[in-house]
N, C-alpha and C positions, 0 to 999 in steps of 0.2 A: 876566522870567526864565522860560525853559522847560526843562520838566525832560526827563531826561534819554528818547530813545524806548528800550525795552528793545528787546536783539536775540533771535533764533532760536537763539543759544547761550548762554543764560544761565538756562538753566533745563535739567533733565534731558531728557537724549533720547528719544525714542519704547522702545527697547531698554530703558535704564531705570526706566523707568515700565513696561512691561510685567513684569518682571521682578520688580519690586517689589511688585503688584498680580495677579501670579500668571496671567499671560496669556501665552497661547503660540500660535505661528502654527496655526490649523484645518489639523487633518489632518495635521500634521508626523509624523515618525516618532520613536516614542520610545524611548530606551535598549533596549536587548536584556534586561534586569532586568526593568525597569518591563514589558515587553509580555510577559514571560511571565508575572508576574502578572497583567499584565488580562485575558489568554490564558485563565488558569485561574481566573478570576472569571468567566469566562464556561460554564464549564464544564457546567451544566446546558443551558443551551442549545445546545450544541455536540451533547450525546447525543441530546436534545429534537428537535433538526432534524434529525439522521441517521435516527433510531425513525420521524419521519413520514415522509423520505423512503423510507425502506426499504415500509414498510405502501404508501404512493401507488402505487408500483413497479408494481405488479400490481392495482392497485385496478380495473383496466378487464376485467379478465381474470376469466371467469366461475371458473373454478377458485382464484381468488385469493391466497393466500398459500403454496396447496401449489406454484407456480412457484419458490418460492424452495429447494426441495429435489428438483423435475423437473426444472426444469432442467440444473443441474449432472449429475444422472445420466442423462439422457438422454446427454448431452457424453459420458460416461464409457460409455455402451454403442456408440455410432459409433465412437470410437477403438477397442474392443475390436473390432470388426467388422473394421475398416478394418485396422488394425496387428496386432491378436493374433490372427486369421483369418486376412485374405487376406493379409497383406504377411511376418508371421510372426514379430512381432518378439518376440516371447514367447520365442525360443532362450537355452536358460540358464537358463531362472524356470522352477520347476514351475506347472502350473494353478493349485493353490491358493494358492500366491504371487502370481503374477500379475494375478487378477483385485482383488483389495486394491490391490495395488501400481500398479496404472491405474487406479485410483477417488483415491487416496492422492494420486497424482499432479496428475490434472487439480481436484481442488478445491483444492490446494495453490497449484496455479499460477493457477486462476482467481482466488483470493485477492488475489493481486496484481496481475496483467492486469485484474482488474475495477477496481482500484483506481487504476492509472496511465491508463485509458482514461476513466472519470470526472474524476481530476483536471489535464487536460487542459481541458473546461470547467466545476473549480471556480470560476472568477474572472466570466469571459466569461457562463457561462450562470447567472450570481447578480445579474448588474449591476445591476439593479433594487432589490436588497437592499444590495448594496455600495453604489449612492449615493443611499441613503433615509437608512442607518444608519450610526450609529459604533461600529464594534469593532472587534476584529483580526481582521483579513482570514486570518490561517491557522485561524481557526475552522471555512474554511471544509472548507480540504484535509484537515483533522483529521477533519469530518465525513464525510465521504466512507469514511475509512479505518477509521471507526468503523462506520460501514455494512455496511462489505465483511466484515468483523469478525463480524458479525451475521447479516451472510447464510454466511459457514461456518458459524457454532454451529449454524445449523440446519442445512445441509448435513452437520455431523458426526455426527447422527443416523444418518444415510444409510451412513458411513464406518466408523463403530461397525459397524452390521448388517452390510454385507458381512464387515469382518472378523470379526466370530462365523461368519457362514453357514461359512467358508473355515477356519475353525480354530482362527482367533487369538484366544486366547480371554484375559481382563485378567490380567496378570500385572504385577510392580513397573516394568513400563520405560513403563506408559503412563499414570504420573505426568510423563513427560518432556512429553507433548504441551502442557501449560502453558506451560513455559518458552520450547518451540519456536513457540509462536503469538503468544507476549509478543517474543519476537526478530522474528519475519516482522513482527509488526504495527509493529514501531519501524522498519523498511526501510519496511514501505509508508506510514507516514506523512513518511518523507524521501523519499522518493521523489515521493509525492505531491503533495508540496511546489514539488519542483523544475518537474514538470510544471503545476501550478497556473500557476507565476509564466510560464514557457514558453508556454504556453498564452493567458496572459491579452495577451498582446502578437504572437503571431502564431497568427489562429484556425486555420489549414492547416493548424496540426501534428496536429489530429484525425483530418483524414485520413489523415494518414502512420501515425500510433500502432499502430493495428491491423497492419500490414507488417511495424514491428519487432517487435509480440510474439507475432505467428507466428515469426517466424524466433527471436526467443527463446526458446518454445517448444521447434520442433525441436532447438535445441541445448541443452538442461536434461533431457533425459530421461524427458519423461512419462510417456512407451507405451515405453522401450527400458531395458536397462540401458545407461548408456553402455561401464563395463568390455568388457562383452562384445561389445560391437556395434563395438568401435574395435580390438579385437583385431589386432595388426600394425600399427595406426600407430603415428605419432611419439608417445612420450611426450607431449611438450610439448601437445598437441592433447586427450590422456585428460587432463591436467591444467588445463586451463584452463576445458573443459567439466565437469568433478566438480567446481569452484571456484567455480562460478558461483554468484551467492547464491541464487537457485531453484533450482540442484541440490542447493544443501548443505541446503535447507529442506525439498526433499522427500525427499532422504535418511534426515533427520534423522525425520521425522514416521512417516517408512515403518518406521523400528529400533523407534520405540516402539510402532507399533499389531500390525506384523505377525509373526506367531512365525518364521519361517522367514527374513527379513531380520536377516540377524547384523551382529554389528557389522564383519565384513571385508569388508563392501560398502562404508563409509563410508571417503571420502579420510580422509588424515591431518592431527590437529591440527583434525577437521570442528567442535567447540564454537566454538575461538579464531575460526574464517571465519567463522563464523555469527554472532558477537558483533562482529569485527569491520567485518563489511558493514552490519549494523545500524547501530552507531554514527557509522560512516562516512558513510552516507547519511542517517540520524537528526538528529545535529551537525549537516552541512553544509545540509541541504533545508533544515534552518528557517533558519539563519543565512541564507542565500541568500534564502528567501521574504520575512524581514523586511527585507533591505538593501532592497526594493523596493513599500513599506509605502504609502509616498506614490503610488503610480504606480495604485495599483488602481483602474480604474473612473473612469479620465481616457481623454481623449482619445476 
């Protein structure tokens, strides 16, 4: 008598048994829950790896960390040359408005240009790190943003001074700059985002990046007011440009530092855009970064 041969289906399937024994495909993507916890258990190293990237920055540069506050005012005295000298665009702004109000600007907007021009290659230019280790991959774009982050604080240095030299001297509105840089920095880490994953699948878009944020640039109003310089166009044109979420952010930043920028400069309802671009971009960039959690550092 011979007994019976068992089959392939008479015992638990590979799925079951992994299941049961708590085994999961490497590298899957996990719930949107679970990954922003392990998001935020990463958290020391997220700031960790920004703080050293930010210090390397300039490590080769004999002048070494003062770059990270030359720079940006260097930026801020060409524009003033270029636009508030020869081109003129200072009509409408008094002198001592003006020159705050173009410092205010270009570090406002570098804020985030520096931010979506790095996270472009967060992905791509980490690969070595992304397939050594296992973590979540928006640590990386998070870092990035947390950089840029740190190189304003010290640029604000810079931003403070001019506005004393000009007049603006602390009063209760420049308690608002808190809120306004906790807003911009919740866009530039969605934003961030979007570009990271962009980025990490087609590397050309780095060259393109820079072209769009010139031109987004010119249309946010760094060096102009927009009000006055669209003067006789279409409505629809003055509103689309004061709605822009880097108009409304350096709007918003220029009410709190500078005395002579009232609040009838700012479009209407400018809080609700400012809260709502953030979240908009905030929400979606991460949703968007983690659908594509698996992808990072293949191929």
């Amino acid at each position: 008598m011979t007994g019976a041969t068992p089959s392939l289906g008479d015992g638990p399937v590979p799925a079951e048994l992994a299941a049961r024994y708590g085994l999961s495909v490497s590298g899957a993507r996990p719930g949107l829950a679970t990954y922003t916890r392990l998001l935020w258990g990463r958290r020391h190293f997220i700031v960790a790896f920004s703080t050293a990237k930010l210090t390397a920055q300039y490590s080769q540069a004999k002048l070494g960390q003062v770059w990270q506050v030359a720079t940006p005012l260097l930026n801020a005295c060409v524009y003033y040359l270029v636009f508030g000298i020869l081109l003129g665009t200072r009509r409408g702004i008094p002198h001592d408005v003006f020159v705050p109000f173009l410092v205010t600007g270009v570090f406002i907007f570098t804020f985030t240009q520096s931010s979506v021009t790095a996270g472009v290659r967060a992905i791509s230019g980490n690969l070595g790190l992304v397939r050594a280790l296992h973590f979540p991959r928006a640590a990386l774009p998070v870092s990035i943003a947390i950089q840029q982050l740190q190189q304003l604080l010290y640029s604000m240095v810079i931003l403070v001074a001019t506005a004393l030299v000009f007049g603006s001297y602390p009063s209760p509105r420049w308690v608002l700059v808190v809120p306004v840089l906790a807003i911009q920095f919740t866009f530039n880490v969605g934003i961030t985002m979007v570009m990271a994953r962009l980025g990490s699948k087609t590397p050309d878009l780095a060259q393109l990046t820079p072209f769009v944020m010139r031109t987004w640039m010119y249309a946010s109003g760094v060096m102009y007011s927009i009000p006055v310089m669209l003067q006789g166009k279409p409505d629809w044109i003055k509103i689309a440009l004061q709605h822009n979420p880097l108009a409304i952010y350096m709007d918003l930043m220029r009410y709190a530092l500078i005395r002579g920028y009232g609040a009838e400069n700012l479009p209407a309802h400018v809080w609700l855009f400012a809260l709502a671009w953030a979240l908009l971009l905030g929400v979606a960039g991460y949703i968007y970064f983690w659908k594509a959690e698996e992808q990072y550092g293949r191929g």
